[in-house]
MIZASE-957363 format. One record per residue (C-alpha): x, y, z; residue number from 1. Coordinates in nm, 2 decimals, decimal comma, padded with zeros to 4 digits, m for minus. Layout:
<sites>
+--------+--------+--------+------+
:   east :  north :     up : resi :
+--------+--------+--------+------+
:      X :      Y :      Z :  NUM :
...
+--------+--------+--------+------+
</sites>
This chain:
<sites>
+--------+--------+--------+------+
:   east :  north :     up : resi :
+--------+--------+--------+------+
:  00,00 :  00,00 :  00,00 :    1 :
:  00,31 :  00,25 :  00,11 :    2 :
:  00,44 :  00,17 : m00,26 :    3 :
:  00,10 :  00,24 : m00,43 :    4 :
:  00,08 :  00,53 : m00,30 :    5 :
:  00,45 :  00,66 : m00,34 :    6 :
:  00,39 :  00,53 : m00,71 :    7 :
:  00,05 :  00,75 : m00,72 :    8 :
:  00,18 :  01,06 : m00,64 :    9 :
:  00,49 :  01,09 : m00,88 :   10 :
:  00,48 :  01,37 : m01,06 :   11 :
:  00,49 :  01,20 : m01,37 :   12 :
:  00,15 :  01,01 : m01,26 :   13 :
: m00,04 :  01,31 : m01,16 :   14 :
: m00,14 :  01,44 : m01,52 :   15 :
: m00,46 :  01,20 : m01,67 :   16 :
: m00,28 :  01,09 : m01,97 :   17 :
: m00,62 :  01,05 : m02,17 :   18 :
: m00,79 :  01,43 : m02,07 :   19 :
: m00,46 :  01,57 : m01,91 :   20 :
: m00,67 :  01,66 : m01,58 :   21 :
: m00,40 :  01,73 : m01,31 :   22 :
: m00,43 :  01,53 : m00,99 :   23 :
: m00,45 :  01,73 : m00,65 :   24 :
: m00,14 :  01,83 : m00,57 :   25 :
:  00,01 :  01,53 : m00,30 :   26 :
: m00,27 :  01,31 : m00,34 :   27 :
: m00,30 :  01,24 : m00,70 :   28 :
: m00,55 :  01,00 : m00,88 :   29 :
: m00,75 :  00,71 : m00,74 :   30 :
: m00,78 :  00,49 : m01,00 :   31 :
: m00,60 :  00,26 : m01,25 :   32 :
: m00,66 :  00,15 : m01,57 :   33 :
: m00,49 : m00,23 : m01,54 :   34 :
: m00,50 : m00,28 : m01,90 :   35 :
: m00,24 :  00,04 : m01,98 :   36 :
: m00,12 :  00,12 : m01,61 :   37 :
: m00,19 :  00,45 : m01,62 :   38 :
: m00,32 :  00,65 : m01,33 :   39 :
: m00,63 :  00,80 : m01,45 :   40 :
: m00,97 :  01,06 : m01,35 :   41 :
: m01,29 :  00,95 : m01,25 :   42 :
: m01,43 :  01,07 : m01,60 :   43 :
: m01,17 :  00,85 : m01,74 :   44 :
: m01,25 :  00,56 : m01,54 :   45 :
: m01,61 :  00,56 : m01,64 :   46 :
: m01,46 :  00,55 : m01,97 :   47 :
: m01,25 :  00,32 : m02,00 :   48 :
: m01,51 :  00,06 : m01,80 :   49 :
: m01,74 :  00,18 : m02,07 :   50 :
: m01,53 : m00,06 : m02,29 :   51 :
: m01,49 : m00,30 : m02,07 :   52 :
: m01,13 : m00,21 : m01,94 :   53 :
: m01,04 : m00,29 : m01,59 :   54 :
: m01,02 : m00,03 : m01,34 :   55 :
: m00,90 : m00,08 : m01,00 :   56 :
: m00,97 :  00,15 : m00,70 :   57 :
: m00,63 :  00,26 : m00,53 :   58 :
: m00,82 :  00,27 : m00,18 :   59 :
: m01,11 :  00,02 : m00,23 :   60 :
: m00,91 : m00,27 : m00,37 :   61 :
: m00,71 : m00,51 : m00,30 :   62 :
: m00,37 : m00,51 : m00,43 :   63 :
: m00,06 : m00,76 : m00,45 :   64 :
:  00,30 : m00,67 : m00,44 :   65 :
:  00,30 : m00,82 : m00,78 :   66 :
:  00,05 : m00,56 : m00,93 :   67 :
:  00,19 : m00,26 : m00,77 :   68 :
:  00,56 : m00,37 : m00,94 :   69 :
:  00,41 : m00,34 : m01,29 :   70 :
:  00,29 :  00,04 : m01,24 :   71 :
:  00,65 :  00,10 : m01,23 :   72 :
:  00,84 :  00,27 : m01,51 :   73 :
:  01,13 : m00,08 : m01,51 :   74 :
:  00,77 : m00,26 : m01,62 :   75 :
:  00,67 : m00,01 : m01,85 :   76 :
:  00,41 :  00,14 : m01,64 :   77 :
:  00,27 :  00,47 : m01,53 :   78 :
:  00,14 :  00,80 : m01,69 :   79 :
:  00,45 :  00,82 : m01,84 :   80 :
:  00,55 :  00,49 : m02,03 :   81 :
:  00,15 :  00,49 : m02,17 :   82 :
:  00,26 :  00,85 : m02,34 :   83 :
:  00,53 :  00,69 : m02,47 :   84 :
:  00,43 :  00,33 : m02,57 :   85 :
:  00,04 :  00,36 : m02,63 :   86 :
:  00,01 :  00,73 : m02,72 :   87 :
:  00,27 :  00,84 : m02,87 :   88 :
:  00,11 :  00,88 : m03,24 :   89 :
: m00,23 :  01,07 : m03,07 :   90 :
: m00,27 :  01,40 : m03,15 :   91 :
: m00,22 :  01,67 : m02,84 :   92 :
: m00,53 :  01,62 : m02,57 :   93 :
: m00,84 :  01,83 : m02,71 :   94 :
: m00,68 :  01,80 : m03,08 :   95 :
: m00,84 :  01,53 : m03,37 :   96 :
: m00,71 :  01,29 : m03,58 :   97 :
: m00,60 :  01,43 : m03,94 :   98 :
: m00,82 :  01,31 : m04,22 :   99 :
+--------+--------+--------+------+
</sites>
């Protein structure tokens, strides 16, 4: 729990990488999206469980050692590895697609 929540309020985690919301400053977000491991908003989360992506609770759930290791950047999660693995090719937040 001490690790999720040193995890959850790295800078780089408290920016939603989908909207780009900013976290409360020393608190950050309070829920994960377990598919991309990104700490995301509550508008997010309804989202993303909108199609069927799995979103844990940082408070409410129950978490192993095992999942909290692979929101670290050496596992290729956080807000930060998802900007550079998954959305690196988007468009800037609030900006469309081309074409």
């Amino acid at each position: 729990e001490i690790a999720l929540k040193k995890l959850r309020k790295l800078d780089e985690n408290m920016e939603c990488p989908n909207c780009g919301t900013k976290a409360q400053p020393g608190i950050g977000f309070g829920n994960i999206c377990v598919k991309f491991k990104t700490f995301i908003c509550d508008n997010c989360k309804t989202s993303h469980q909108a199609i069927s992506h799995r979103v844990k609770s940082i408070t409410m759930s129950n978490w192993t050692m095992d999942e909290v290791n692979e929101l670290t950047d050496q596992r290729c999660g956080g807000n930060s590895a998802a900007l550079h693995i998954w959305l690196q090719n988007s468009p800037p937040i609030g900006q469309r697609y081309p074409g």
